[in-house]
N, C-alpha and C positions, 0 to 999 in steps of 0.2 A: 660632339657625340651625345651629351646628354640630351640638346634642343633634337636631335634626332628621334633617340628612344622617346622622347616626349612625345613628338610627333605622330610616332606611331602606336603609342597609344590612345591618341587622340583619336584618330584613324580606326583601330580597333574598336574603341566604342562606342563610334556611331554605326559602323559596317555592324555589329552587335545590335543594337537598334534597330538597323534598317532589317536585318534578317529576320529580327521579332516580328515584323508587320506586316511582311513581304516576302512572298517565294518563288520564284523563275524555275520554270521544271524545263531542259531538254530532251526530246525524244528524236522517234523518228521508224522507217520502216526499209528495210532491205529485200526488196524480191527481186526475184532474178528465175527465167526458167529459160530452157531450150526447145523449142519447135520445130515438128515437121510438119510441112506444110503443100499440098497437095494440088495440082492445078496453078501453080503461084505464075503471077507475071509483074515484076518488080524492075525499076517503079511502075508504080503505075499509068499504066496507058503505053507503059515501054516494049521492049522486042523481048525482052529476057524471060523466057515463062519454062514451064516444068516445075518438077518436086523440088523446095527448099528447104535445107536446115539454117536454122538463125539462133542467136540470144539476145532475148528481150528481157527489155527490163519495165518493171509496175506490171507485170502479167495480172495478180490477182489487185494490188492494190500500189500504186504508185510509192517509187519509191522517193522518202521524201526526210528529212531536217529539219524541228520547228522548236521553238522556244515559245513556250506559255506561261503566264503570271498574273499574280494576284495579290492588289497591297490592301489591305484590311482600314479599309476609312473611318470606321466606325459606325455605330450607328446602325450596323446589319446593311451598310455599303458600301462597295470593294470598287476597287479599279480594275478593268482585265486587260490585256491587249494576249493576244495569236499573231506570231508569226512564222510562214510556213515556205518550204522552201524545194521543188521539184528538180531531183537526178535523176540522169538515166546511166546506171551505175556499170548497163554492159559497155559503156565507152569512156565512160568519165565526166558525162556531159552536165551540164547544165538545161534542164528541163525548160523549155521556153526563149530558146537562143534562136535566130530566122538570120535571114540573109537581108532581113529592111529596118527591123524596130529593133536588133539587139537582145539584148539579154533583161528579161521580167525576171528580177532576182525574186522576189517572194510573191512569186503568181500564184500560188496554191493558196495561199491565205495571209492578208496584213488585216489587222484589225484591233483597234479599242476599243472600251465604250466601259460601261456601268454596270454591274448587276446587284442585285437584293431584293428584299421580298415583294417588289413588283414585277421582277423577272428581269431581262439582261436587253442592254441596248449597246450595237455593236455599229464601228461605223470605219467605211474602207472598203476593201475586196474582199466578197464571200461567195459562197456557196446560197443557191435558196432553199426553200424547204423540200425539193425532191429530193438532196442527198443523205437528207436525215432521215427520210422513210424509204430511200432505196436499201436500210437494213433488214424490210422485210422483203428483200425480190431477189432473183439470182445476183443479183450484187454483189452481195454478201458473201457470195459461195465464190463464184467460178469470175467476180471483177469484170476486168478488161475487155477476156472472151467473148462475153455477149453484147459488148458494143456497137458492132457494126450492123448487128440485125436489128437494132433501135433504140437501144439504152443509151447510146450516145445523143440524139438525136432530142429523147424525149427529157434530158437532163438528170437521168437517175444516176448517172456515173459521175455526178457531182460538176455542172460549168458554172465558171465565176463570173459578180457581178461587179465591174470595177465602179467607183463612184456610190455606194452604195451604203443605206441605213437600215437596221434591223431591229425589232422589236420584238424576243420570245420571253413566253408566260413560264411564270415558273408551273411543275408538276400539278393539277389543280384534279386531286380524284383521277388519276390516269390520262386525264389530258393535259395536251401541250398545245402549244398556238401561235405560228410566228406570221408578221407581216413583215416586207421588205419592200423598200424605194431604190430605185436606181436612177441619177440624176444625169441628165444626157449631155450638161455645161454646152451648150450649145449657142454662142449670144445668136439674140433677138427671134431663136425658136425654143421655147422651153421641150417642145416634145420631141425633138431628134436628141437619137440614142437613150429616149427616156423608158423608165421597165419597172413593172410594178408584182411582187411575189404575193400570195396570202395559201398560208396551207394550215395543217394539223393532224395530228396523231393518237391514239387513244390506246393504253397500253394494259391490260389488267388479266393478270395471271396467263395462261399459255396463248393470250387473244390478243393483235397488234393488227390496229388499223392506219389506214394513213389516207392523205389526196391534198393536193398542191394545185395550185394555178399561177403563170409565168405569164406573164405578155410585157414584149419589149417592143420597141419603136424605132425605126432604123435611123441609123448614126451617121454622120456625115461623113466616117473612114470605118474600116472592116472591124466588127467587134471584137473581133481576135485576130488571130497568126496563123490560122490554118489552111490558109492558099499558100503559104510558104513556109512549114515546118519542113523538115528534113530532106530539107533540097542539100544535094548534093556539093560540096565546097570547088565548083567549077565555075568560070566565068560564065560560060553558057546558061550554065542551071540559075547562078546565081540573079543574069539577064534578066532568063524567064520568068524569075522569082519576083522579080520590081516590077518587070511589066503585068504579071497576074495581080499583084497589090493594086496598081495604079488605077488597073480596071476596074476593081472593086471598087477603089476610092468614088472612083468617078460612079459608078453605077449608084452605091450610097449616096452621093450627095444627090443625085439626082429626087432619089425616092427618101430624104432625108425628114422624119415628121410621122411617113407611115406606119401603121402597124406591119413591122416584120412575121412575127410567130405569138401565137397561143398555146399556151401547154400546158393539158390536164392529166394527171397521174390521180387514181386510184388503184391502192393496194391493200391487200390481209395477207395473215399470217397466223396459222394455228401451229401451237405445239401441242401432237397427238403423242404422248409417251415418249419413248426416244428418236419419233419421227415428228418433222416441223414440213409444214405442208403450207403450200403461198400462191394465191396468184394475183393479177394485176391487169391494171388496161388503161392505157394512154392514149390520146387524142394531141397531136400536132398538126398546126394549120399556117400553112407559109404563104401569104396570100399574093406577095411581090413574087412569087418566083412562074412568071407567064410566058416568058420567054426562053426559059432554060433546057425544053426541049421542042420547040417549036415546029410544025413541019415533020415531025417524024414518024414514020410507019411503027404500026405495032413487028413488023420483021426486025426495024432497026434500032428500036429502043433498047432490046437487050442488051447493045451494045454501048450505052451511050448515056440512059436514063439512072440515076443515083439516085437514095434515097432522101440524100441531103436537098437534092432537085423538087422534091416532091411541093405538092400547094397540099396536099392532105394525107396525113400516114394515120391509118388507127394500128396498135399495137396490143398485143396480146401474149399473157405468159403465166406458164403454170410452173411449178416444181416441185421439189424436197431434198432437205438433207436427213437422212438417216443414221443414226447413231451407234454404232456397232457396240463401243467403248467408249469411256469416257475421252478416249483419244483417236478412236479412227472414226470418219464420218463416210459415209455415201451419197453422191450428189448425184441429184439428176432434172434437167429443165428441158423445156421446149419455149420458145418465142417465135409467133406467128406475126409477119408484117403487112398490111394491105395499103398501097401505096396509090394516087392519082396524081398524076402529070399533065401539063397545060396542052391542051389542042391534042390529044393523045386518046382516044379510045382503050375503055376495060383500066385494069390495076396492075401494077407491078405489084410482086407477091415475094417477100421473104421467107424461111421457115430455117432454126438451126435447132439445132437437136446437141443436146451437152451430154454426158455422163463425167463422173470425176470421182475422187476420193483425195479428203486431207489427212494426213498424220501428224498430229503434234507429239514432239518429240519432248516439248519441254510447254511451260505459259508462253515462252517468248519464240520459241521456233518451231516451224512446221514444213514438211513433205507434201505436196500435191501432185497429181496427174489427169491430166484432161482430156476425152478425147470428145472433138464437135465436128460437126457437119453444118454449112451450111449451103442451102439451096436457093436458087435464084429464079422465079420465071416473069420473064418481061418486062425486066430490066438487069442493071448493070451489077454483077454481083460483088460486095464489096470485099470480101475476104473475111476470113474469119480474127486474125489478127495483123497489127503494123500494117507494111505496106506493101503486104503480100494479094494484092487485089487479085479474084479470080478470074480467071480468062477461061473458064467455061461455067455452066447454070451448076456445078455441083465443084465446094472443094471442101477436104477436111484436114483439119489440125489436130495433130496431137502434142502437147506440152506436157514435159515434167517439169518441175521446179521447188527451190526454196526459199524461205521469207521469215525474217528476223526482225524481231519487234524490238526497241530498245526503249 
């Protein structure tokens, strides 16, 4: 008994110790909203179309699980690691679960590295510098929503780099400054799957500037999971889901070394009184994708041609949030998309129109409601959210929801 209580005191105070030096914070975010959705034809490319109601989950900002820490080295340098972890809480699911690769338990963010007063070097799976400055664009506001008309595309919704080193400056007079490597582990070709970030921001009283550049290098297998996210738990679907992977494989390995995508983000952000006013313009350039709609009439592209398809999108978008109270806000955006497809004459053209309003109820919870349009001409309209793809050039959503910060 006694060699016990010893024991645990022994126990005691080092855990004492360790605590003095060191602190692990948990957090995380709960959103959840309900959507009607207008024009829907789900799945996509499927028979099943008309108006839908659904619950989605990460509407404005994914919902997500993460532990963060910091142990005190001395010397004015720390240790940090993030680890971060994606649900989708209207099912129970596990964010990043497929029917080929399983389950990416901390796809949102693993990461360690250094920081102190030469600023922070992180190394693992991250985010680059568009998602730090996607807090001056509708990002911020309305999330998820304006995905599909380019923010997914152009990286400001935040896509991660697996393999990957970072280097941001501390605050230096209102700027900040990060580079990033992503290493493609590829033997005997260093440049397949290899991808290089450099951005910056500049932040001083109501004025926030930002602009990023991305170029990555295609990988010998599909950079991610998104030819086979939310397929269906059917043999059939699940089939189709290996053989869409495999093709990918294959096609990657072929073009494995090339430059895949470039992507330039330029954005501002004024705060005029209780009104914050923002726009932004990105440039993506997919130069592998020549084949993706080959052969097709401007009649038949509508039906066929994606943005994700494109060899060139420039994007465009204005906004504001408006302040009523220090607890009710008024949103409102537009993003313009102009799109060029291979062997295809003229542009595929996006355009979605937001309005919205958030209530915060408390610091940690808020009320939203959304209502968007988005329009399609001359190509394939992607739906305004999930995998509610439109099946005609006009659908609209409207979303209510709430979201809890912990």
């Amino acid at each position: 008994m006694k060699k016990s209580l010893l024991a645990l005191a022994v126990l005691g105070a080092f855990a004492g110790a360790a605590q003095a030096q060191s602190s692990v914070t948990i957090y995380g975010i709960v959103d959840t909203g309900v959507t009607y959705t207008s024009k829907a034809q789900t799945p996509a490319g499927g028979t099943n179309t008309g108006s839908k109601f659904a619950v989605n989950s990460g509407v404005v900002q994914g919902s997500r699980i993460g532990f963060k820490g910091v142990e005190d080295l001395g010397g004015g340098l720390s240790a940090v690691f993030n680890l971060e972890t994606g649900f989708t809480n209207d099912n129970g699911g596990l964010q990043g679960s497929d029917a080929v690769t399983g389950s990416n338990l901390f796809r949102r963010k693993s990461v360690v590295g250094l920081a102190g007063g030469f600023g922070s070097v992180l190394v693992g799976r991250q985010t680059d510098w568009a998602d730090t400055i996607s807090a001056y664009t509708a990002v911020a506001d309305f999330g998820g929503v304006t995905q599909n008309s380019g923010s997914n595309l152009n990286r400001l919704q935040g896509v991660r780099t697996n393999n990957s080193v970072s280097y941001t400056t501390n605050n230096l007079g209102g700027f900040t400054g990060n580079l990033m490597y992503g290493f493609g582990e590829t033997a005997g070709k260093t440049s397949a799957g290899q991808s290089f970030g450099l951005g910056a921001k500049y932040d001083n009283g109501p004025l926030g500037l930002g602009i990023n550049y991305y170029q990555s290098k295609q990988g010998a297998t599909p950079s991610d999971t998104s030819l086979i996210q939310g397929v269906a738990p059917t043999a059939a679907a699940s089939a189709a889901a290996v053989t869409a992977y495999n093709n990918a494989t294959a096609l990657n390995a072929a073009n494995a070394g090339n430059t895949a995508a470039k992507v330039l983000n330029v954005v501002a952000s004024y705060q005029f009184g209780p009104a914050r006013v923002y726009g932004n313009y990105s440039r993506v350039k997919q130069d592998l994708n020549t084949a993706a709609v080959t052969g097709l009439s401007n009649a038949t592209r509508l039906t066929a041609a994606t943005l994700g398809l494109s060899q060139k999108a420039d994007m465009y978008e204005i906004g504001t949030a408006y302040s009523l109270t220090p607890s009710l806000k008024l949103l409102g955006s537009v993003q313009y998309t102009r799109a060029d497809f291979a062997n295809v004459d003229g542009k595929g053209k996006l355009t979605q129109i937001n309005l919205g309003t958030d209530y915060w109820l408390s610091k940690r919870t808020d009320l939203y409601a959304f209502v968007s349009n988005l329009r399609a001409k001359d190509m394939k309209n992607p739906g305004v959210v999930g995998d509610t793809t439109g099946n005609d050039a006009s659908q609209t959503a409207v979303t209510v929801g709430i979201r809890h910060k912990f």
